[in-house]
VOLO-544911 format. One record per residue (C-alpha): residue number from 0; residue in three letters; x, y, z. Coordinates in steps of 0.02 Angstrom, whole numbers, plus 50000, padded with zeros to 5 digits. Layout:
REM residues N
<NUM, "ALA", <X, Y, Z>>
...
This chain:
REM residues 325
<0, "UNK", <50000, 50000, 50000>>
<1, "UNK", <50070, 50177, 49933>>
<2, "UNK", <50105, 50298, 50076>>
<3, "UNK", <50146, 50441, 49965>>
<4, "UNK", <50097, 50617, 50008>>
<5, "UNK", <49932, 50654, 49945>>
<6, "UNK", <49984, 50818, 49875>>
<7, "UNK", <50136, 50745, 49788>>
<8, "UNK", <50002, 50606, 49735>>
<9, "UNK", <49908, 50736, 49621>>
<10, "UNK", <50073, 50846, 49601>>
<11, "UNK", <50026, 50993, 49682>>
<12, "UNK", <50066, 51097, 49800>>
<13, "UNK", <50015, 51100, 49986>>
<14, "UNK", <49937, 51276, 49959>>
<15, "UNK", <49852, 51220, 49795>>
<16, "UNK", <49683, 51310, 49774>>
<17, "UNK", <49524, 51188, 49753>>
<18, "UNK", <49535, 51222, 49556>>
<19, "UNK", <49714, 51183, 49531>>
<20, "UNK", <49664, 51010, 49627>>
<21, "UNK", <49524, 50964, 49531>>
<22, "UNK", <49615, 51027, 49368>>
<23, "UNK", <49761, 50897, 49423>>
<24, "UNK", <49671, 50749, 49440>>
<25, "UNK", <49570, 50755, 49306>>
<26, "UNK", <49731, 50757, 49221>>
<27, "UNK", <49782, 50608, 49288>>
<28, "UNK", <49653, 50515, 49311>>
<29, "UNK", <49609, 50524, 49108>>
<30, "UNK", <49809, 50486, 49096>>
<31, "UNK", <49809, 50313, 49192>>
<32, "UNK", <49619, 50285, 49174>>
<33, "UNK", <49589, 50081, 49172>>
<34, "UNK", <49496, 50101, 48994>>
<35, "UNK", <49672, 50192, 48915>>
<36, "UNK", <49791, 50069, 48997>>
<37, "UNK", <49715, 49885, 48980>>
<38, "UNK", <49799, 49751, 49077>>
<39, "UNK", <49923, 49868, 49139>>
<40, "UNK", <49916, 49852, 49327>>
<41, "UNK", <50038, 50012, 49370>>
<42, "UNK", <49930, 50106, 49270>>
<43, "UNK", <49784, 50032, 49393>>
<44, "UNK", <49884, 50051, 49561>>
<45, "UNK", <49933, 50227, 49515>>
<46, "UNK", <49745, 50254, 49453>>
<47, "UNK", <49672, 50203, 49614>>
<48, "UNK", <49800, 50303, 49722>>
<49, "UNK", <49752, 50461, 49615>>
<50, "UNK", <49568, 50455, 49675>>
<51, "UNK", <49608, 50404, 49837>>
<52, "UNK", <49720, 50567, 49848>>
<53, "UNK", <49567, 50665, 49783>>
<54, "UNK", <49438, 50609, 49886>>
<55, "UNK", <49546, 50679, 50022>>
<56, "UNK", <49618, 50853, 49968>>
<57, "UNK", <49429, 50880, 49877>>
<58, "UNK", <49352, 50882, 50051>>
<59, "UNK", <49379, 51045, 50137>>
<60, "UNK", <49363, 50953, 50316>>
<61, "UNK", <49470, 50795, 50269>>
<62, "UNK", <49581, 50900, 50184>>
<63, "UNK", <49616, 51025, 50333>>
<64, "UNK", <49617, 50864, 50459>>
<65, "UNK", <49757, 50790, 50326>>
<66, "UNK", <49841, 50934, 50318>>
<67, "UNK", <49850, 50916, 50528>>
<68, "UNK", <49883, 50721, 50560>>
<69, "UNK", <49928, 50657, 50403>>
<70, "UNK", <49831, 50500, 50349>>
<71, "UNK", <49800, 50432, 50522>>
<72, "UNK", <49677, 50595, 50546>>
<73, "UNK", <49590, 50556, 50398>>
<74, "UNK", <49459, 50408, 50455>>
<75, "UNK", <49295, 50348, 50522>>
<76, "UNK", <49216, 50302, 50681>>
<77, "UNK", <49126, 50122, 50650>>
<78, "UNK", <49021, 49980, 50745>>
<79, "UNK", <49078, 49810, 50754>>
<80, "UNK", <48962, 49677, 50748>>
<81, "UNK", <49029, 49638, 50935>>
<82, "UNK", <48957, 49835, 50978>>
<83, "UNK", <49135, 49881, 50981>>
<84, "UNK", <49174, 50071, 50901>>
<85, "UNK", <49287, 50060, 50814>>
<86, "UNK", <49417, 50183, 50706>>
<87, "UNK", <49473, 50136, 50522>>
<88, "UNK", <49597, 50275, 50443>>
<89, "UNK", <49725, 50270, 50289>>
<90, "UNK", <49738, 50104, 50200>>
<91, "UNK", <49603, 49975, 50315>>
<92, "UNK", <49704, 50005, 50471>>
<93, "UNK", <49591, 49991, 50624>>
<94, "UNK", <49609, 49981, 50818>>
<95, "UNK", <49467, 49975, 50951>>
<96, "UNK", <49431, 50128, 51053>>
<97, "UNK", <49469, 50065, 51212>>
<98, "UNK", <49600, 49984, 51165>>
<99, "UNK", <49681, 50146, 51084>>
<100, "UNK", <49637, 50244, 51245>>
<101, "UNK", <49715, 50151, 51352>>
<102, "UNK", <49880, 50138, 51251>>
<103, "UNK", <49891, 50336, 51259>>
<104, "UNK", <49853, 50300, 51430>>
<105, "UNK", <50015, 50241, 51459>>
<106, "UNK", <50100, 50380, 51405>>
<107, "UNK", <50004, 50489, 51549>>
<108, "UNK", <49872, 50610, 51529>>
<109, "UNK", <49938, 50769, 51554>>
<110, "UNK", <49922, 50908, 51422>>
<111, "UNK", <49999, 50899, 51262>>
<112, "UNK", <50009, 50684, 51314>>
<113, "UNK", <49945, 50554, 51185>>
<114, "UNK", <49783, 50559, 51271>>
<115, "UNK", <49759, 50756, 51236>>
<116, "UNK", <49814, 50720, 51051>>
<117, "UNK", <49676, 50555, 51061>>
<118, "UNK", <49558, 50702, 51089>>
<119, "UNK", <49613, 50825, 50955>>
<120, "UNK", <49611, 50686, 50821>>
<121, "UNK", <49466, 50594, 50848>>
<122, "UNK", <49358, 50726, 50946>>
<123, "UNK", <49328, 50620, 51108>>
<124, "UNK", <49207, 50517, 50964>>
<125, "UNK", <49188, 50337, 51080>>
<126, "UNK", <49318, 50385, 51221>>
<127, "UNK", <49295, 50365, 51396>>
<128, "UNK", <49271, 50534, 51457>>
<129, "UNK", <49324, 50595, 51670>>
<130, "UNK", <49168, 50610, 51765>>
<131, "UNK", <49091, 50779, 51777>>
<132, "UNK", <49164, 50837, 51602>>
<133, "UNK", <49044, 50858, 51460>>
<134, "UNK", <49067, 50763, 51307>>
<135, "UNK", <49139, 50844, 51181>>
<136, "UNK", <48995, 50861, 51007>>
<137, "UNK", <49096, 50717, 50860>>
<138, "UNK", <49038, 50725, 50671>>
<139, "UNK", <48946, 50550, 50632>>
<140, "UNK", <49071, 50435, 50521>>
<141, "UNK", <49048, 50435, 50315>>
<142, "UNK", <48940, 50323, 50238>>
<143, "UNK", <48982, 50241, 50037>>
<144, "UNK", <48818, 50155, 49942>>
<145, "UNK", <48868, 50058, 49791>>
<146, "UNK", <48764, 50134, 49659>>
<147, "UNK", <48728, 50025, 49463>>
<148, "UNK", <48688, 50104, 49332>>
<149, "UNK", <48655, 50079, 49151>>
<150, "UNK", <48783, 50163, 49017>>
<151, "UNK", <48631, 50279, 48954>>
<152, "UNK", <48599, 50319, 49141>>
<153, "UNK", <48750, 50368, 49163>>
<154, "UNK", <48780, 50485, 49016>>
<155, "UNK", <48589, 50568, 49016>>
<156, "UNK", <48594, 50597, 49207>>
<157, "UNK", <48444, 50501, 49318>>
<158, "UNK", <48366, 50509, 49478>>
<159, "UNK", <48350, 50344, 49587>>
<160, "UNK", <48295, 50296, 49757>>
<161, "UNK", <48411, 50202, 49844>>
<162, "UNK", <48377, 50128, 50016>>
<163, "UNK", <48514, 50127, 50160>>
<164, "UNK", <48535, 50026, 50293>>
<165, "UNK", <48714, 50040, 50331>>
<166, "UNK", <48674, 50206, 50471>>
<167, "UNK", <48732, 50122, 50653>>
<168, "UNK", <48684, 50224, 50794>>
<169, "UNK", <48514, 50133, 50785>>
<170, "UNK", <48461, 50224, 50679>>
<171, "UNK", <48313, 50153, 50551>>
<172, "UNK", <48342, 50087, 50351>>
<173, "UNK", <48275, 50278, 50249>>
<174, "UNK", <48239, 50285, 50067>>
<175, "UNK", <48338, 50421, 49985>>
<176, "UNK", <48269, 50482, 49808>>
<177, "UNK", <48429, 50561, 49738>>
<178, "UNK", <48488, 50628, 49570>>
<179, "UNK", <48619, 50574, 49479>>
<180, "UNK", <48720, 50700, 49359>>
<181, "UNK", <48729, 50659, 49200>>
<182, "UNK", <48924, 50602, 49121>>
<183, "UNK", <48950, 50502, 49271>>
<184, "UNK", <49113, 50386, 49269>>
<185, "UNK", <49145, 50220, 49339>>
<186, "UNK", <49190, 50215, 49482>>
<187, "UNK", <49148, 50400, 49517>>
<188, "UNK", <49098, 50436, 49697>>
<189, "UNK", <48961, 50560, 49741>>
<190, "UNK", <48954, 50654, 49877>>
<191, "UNK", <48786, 50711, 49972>>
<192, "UNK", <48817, 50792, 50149>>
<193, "UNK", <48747, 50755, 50299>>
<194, "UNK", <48673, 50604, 50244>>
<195, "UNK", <48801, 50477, 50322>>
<196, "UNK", <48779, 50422, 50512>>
<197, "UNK", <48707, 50531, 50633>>
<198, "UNK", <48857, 50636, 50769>>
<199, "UNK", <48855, 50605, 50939>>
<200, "UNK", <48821, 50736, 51072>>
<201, "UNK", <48781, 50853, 50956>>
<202, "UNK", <48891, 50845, 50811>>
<203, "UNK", <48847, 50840, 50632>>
<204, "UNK", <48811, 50711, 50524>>
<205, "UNK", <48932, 50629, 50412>>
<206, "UNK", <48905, 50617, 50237>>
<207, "UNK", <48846, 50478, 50112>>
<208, "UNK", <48975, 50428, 49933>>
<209, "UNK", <48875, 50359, 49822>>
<210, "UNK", <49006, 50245, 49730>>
<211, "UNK", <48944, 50232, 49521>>
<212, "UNK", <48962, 50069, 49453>>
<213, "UNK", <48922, 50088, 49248>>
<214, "UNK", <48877, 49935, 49143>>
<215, "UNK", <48985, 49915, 48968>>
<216, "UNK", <48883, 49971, 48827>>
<217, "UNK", <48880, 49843, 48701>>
<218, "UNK", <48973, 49929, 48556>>
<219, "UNK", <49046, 50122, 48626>>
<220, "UNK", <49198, 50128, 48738>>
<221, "UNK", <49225, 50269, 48851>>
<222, "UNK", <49391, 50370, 48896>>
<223, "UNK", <49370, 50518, 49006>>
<224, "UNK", <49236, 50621, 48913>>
<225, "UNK", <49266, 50543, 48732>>
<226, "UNK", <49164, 50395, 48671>>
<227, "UNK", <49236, 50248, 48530>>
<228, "UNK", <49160, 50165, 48422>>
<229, "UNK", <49232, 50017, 48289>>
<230, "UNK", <49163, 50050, 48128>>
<231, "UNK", <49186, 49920, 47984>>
<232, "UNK", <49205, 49985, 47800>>
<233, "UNK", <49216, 49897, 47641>>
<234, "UNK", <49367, 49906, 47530>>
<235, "UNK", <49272, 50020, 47410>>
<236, "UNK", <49218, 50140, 47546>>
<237, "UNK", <49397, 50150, 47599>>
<238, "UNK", <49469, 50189, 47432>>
<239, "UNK", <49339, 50287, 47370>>
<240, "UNK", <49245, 50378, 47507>>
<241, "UNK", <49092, 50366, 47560>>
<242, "UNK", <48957, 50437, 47690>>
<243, "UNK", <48880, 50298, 47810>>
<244, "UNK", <48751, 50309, 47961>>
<245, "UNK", <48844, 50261, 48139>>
<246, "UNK", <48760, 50224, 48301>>
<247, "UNK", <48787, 50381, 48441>>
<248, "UNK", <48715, 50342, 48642>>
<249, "UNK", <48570, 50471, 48573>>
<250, "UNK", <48526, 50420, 48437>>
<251, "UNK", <48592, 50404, 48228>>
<252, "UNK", <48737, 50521, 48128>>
<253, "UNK", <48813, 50534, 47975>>
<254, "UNK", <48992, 50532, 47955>>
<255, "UNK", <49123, 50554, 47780>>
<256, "UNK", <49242, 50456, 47751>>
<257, "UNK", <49369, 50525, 47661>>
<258, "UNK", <49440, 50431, 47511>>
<259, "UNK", <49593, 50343, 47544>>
<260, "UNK", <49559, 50333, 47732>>
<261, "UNK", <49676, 50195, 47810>>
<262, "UNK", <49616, 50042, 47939>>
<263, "UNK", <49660, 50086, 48106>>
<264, "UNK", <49611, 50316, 48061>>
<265, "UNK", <49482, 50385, 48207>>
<266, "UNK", <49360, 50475, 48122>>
<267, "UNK", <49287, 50621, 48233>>
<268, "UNK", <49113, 50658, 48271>>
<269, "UNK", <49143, 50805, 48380>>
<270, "UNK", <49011, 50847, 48524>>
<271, "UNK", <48944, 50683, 48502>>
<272, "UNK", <49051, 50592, 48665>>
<273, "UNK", <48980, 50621, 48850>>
<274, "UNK", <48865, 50760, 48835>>
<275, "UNK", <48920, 50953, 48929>>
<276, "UNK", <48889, 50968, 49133>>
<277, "UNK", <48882, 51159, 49181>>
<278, "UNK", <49055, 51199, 49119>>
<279, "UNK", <49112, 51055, 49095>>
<280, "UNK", <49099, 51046, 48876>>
<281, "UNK", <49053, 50909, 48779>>
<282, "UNK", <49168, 50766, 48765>>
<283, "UNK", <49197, 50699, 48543>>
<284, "UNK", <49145, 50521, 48468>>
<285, "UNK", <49264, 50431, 48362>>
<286, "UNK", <49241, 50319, 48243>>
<287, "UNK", <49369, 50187, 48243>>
<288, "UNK", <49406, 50136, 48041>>
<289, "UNK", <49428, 49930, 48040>>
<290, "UNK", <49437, 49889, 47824>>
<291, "UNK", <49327, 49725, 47799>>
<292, "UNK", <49382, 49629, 47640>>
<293, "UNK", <49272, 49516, 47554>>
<294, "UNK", <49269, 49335, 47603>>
<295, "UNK", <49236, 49259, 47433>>
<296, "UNK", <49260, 49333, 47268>>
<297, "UNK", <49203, 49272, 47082>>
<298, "UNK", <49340, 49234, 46971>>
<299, "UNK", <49270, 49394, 46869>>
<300, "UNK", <49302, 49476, 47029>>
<301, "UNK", <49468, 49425, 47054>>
<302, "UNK", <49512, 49460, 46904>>
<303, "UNK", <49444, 49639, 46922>>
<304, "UNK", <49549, 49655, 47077>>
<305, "UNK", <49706, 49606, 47004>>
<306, "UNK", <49697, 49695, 46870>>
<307, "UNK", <49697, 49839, 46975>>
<308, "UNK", <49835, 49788, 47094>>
<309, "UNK", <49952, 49783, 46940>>
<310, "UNK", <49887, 49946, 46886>>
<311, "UNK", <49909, 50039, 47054>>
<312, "UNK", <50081, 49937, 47075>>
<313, "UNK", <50085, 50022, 47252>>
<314, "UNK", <50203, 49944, 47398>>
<315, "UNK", <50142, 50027, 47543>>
<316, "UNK", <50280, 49954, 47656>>
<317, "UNK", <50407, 50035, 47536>>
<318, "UNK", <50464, 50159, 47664>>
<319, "UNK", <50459, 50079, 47829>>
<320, "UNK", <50656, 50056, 47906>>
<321, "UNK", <50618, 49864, 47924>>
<322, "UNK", <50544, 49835, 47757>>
<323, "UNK", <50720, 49915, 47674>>
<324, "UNK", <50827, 49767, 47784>>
């Protein structure tokens, strides 16, 4: 498990604004984005410590507790299934509250002790307080919700009612209806405050992540805000040109193809990828050009073809370095 600095994570500095942040990882997380880098687990690992870094420094609170403890103040009061509350922080590390008081314990209580810095971490959230001293108010722990969606869900936008039952505290299973923006990502976390578990003596609410999981489309690919498409063509289109109908998410559009186009040439369709959120613009569509030959030919055909072969008498390897060797 990576125990970079956030900050250097994203490649900013500690006194980044919220913009240059957000401008960062979207950077980054197109760059090593699963659906650029296929079956390259680096590209993964460094993927999934790039979000992990956002969802921290995004946060004004978790950023400002970061910035204070490091990753060890960045965590979440639970319940066992024992009854036990318990804190998680950084990468699944966990320790029982009374077990973690009493180890600061040992170190003495007096200020500035590991039992006063117990308190400025973790607010006095599940600690043993001294008689006749008033608990201090704790913010309620975060709450994710796996949420599935359809690829046209996730590129019009949506609205769904989701019911949780993850809350603790006793507190009863609630129905959220909740909207969904549209141009969601996989894996995209959203965040809705105050809708986590309830605070204790006082203290607010934490919030609920609702964690997108998109379902492949059957024929686009998605990479950032662009969508792909393969698009087979017959030799003649390819050599002579031709305008064809191809499939969008909303619905049909013409594209040219220009004559001579190559197999392998993205065609673009621009405006026509994941559609503009506020001002956020319009991602392209490309059209990726796979050349379909015939699987039988006529002997008139043949003939036809040949004839043309030795009339073009055209090497198109002629000038690559390993094709000269």
């Amino acid at each position: 498990m990576s125990h970079r600095d956030y900050y250097d994570i994203l490649g900013v500095s500690r006194g980044a604004s919220p913009d240059e942040i957000k401008r960062s990882y979207r950077k980054l997380a197109k760059q090593y984005h699963p659906d650029r880098n296929p079956g390259n687990p680096q590209a993964e690992a460094r993927f999934k410590e790039v979000q992990a870094a956002y969802s921290v420094l995004n946060d004004p609170q978790k950023r400002a507790e970061y910035d204070q403890f490091g990753r060890a103040g960045v965590g979440n009061w639970q319940q066992s299934q024992g009854g036990q509350r318990v804190y998680t922080w950084g990468g699944g590390s966990k320790i029982n509250s009374d077990d973690l008081e009493d180890l600061f314990s040992a170190f003495g209580g007096g200020s500035g002790s590991p039992a006063s810095v117990f308190e400025q971490i973790f607010g006095g959230q599940g600690r043993r307080h001294a008689p006749g001293r008033p608990a201090r108010p704790a913010r309620g722990g975060d709450v994710e919700h796996p949420v599935r969606l359809t690829f046209d869900q996730a590129l019009r936008g949506t609205r769904l009612d989701i019911r949780l039952t993850d809350q603790t505290n006793g507190s009863r299973p609630q129905t959220l209806t909740v909207s969904i923006p549209r141009g969601v990502d996989d894996g995209q976390r959203i965040r809705l405050r105050g809708k986590g578990r309830p605070g204790t003596n006082g203290g607010p609410a934490g919030d609920l992540f609702l964690v997108c999981s998109v379902a492949p489309h059957p024929f686009l690919r998605r990479s950032g805000r662009d969508l792909f498409l393969d698009l087979p063509i017959s030799l003649t289109e390819a050599a002579l040109g031709s305008t064809v109908d191809v499939p969008t998410w909303d619905g049909r559009a013409s594209l040219k193809i220009p004559p001579g186009t190559p197999g392998g040439s993205k065609l673009r369709l621009r405006g026509r990828g994941v559609p503009a959120d506020g001002n956020v613009a319009a991602g392209d569509l490309y059209a990726v050009i796979r050349i379909v030959p015939p699987k039988t030919l006529t002997e008139g055909q043949r003939e036809l073809l040949q004839r043309l072969a030795d009339e073009l008498n055209t090497n198109p390897r002629e000038d690559l370095s390993w094709a000269l060797e």
